[in-house]
N, CA, C and O of each residue as an XYZ file, in Angstrom:
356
protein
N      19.296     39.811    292.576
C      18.242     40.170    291.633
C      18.885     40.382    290.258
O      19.798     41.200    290.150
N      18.399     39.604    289.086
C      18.976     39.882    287.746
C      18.011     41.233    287.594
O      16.999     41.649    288.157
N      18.902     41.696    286.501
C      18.182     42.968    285.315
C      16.805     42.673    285.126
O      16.147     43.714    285.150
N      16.075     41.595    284.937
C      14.779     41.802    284.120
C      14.033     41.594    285.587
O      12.833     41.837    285.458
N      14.363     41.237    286.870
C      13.498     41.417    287.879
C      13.730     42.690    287.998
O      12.678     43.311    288.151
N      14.913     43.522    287.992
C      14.842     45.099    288.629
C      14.238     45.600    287.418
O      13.635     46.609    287.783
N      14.101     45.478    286.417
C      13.163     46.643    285.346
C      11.797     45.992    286.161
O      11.215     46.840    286.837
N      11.259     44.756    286.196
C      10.129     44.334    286.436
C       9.647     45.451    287.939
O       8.651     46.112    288.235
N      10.769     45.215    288.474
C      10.137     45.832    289.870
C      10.330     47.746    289.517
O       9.732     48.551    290.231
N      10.936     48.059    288.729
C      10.670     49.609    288.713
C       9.854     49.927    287.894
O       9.285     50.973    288.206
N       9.533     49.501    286.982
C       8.150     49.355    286.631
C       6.662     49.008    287.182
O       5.578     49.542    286.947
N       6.928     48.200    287.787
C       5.705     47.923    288.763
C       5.565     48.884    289.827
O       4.568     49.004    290.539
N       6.208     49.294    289.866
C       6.235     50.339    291.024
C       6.395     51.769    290.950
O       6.352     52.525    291.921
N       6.583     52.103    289.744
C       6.374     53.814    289.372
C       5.567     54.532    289.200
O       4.710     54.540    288.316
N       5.747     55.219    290.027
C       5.012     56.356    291.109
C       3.972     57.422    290.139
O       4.368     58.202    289.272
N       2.292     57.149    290.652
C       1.681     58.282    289.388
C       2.286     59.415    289.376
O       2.241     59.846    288.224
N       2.948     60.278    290.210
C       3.836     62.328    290.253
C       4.810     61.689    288.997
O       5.534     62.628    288.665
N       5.095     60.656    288.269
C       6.437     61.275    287.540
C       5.557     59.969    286.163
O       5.312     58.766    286.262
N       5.328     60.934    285.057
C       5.173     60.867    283.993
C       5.391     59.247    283.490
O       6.317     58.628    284.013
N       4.766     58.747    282.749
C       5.328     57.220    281.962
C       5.345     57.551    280.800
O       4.452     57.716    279.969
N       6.772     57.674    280.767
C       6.830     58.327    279.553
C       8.621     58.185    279.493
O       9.273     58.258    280.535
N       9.173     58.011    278.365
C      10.805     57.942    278.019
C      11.061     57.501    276.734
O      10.395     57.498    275.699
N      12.544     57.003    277.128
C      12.527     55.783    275.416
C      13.700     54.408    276.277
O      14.865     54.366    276.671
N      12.755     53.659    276.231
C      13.196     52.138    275.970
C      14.000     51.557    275.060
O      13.675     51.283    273.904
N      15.663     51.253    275.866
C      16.848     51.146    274.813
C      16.188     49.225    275.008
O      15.674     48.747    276.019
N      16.448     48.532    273.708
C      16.499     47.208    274.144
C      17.894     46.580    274.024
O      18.883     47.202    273.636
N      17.885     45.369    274.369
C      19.120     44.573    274.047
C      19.366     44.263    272.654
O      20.151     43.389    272.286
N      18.615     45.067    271.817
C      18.664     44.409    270.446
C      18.888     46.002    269.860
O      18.523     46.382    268.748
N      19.501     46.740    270.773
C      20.362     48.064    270.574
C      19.248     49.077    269.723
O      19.627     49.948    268.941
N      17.746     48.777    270.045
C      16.989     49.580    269.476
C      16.407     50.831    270.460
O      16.372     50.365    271.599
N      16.136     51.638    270.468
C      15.187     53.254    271.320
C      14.146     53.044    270.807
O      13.984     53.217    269.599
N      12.984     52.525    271.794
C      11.943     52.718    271.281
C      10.980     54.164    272.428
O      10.577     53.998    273.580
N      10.879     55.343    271.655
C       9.857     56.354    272.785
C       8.591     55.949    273.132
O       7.799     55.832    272.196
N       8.191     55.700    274.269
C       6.685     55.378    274.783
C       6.185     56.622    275.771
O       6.780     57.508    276.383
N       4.970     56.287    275.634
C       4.121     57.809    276.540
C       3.081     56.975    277.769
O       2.279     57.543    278.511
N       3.403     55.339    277.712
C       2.798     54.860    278.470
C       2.973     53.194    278.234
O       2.975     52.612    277.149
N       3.118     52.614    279.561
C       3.022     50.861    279.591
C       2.067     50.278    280.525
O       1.776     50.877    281.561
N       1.522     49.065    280.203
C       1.280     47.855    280.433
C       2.041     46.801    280.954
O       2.838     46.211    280.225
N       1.885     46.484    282.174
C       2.652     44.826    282.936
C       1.781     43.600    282.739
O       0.571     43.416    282.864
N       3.090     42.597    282.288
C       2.252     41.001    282.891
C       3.294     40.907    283.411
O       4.284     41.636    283.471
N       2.919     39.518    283.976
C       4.079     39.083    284.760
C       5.551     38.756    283.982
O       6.494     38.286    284.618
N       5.617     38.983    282.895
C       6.916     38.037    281.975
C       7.263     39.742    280.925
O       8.399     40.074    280.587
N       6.090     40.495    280.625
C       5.926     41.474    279.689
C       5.411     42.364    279.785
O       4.378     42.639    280.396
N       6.355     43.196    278.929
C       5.917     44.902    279.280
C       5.058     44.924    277.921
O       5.314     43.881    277.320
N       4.308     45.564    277.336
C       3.762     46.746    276.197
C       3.782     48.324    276.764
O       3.029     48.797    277.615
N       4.901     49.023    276.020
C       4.989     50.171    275.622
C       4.307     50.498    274.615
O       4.291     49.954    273.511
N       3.459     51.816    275.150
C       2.939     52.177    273.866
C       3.535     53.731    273.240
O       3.511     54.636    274.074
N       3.992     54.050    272.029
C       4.422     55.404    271.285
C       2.799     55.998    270.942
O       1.613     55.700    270.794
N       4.103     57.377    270.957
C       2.925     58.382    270.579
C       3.025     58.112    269.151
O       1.946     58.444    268.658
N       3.671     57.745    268.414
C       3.701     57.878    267.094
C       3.915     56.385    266.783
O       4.475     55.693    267.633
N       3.410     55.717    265.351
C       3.874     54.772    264.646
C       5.064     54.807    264.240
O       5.455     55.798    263.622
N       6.126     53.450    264.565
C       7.109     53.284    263.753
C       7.248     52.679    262.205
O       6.248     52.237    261.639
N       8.412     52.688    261.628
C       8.211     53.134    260.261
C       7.474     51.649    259.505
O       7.406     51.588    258.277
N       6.970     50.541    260.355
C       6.063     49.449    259.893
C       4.246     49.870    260.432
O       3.222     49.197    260.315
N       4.460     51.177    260.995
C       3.480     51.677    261.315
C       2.564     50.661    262.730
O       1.355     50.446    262.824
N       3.529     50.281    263.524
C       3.016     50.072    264.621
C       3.289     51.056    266.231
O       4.215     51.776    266.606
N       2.164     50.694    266.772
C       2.125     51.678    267.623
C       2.243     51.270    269.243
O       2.260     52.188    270.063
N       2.338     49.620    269.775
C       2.563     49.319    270.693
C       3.592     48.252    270.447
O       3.417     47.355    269.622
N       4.807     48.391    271.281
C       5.666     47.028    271.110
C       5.674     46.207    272.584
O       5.982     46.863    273.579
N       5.390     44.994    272.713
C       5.295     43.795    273.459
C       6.934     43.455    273.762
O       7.496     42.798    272.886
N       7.706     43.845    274.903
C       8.895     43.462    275.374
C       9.293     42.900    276.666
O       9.220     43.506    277.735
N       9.911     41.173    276.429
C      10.509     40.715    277.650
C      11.414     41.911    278.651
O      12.195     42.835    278.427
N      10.942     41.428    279.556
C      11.742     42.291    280.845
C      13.129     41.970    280.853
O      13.828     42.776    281.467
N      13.699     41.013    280.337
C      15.342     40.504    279.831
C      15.270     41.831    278.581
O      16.014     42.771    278.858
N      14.858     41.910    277.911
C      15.161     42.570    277.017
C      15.910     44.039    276.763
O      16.748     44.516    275.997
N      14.994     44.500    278.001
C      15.131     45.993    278.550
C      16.745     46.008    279.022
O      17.314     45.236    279.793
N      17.390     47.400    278.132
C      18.894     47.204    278.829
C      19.116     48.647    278.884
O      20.229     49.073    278.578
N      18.203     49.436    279.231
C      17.877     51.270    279.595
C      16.759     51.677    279.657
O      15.874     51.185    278.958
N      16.610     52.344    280.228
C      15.210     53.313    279.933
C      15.402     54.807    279.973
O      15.779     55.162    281.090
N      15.301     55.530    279.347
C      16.100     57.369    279.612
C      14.365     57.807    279.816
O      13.223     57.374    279.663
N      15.000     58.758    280.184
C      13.148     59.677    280.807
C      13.387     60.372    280.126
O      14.446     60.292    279.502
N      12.430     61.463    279.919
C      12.567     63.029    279.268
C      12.338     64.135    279.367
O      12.676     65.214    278.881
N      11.179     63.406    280.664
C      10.554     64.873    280.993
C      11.634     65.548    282.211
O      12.242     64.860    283.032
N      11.694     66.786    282.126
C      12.658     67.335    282.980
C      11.934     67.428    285.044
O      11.384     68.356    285.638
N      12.163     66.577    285.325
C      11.452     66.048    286.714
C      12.804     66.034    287.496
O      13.776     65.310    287.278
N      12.624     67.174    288.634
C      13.882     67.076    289.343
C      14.307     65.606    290.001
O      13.507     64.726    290.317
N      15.390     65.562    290.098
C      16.414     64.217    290.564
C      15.772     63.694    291.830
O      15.332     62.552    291.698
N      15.654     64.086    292.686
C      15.451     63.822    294.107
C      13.823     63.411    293.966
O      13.330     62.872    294.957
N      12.955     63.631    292.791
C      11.641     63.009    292.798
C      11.945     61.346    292.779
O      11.336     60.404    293.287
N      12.964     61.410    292.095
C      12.723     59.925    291.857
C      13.376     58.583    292.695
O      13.615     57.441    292.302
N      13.538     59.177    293.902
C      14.003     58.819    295.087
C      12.783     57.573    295.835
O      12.950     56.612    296.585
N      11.625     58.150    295.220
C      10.199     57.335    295.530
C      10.545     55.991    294.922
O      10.114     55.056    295.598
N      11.297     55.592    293.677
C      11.958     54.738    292.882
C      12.848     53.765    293.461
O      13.190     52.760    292.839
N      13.293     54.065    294.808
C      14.107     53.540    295.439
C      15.553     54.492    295.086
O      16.446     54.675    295.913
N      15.555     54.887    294.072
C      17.012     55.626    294.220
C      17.720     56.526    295.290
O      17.003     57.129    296.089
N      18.996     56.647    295.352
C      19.532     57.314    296.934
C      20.613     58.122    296.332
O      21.345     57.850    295.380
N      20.551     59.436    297.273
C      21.800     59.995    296.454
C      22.995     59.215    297.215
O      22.764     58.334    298.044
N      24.154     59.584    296.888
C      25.579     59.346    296.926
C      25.846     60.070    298.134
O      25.743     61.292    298.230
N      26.327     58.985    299.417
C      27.044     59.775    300.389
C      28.993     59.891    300.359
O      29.584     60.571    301.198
């Protein structure tokens, strides 16, 4: 599985208990904060709570593009296990 199928699939698949909400690093070394997204099959739209400084408020991003996503809300570790994540034996 490349990178833009695993963002595709953790995205498609995140769980309503844990917030949509973070900041989206891209490959074009930008943070963008969103409070909520949109899937197609090829593309995400993140949308911010706030306008950036061209005063837009949703950005349209290939799933190649995506090269992080950080969360923010403080949601214990082991929630996000629903994610497929596993701790470390």
């Amino acid at each position: 599985m490349d990178s833009a199928e695993g963002w595709r699939s953790i995205l498609e698949n995140w769980p309503a208990a844990i917030p949509k909400k973070g900041i989206v690093v891209t490959t074009y070394q930008e943070s963008i904060p969103f409070q909520n997204f949109l899937l197609s099959s090829s593309v995400v739209m993140f949308e911010r709570d706030k306008p950036d400084s061209l005063g837009a408020r949703k950005v349209m991003l290939s799933y190649s593009a995506i090269c992080a996503i950080k969360l923010t809300d403080p949601v214990e570790l082991a929630r996000y296990q629903v994610m497929g994540f596993q701790p470390s034996t």
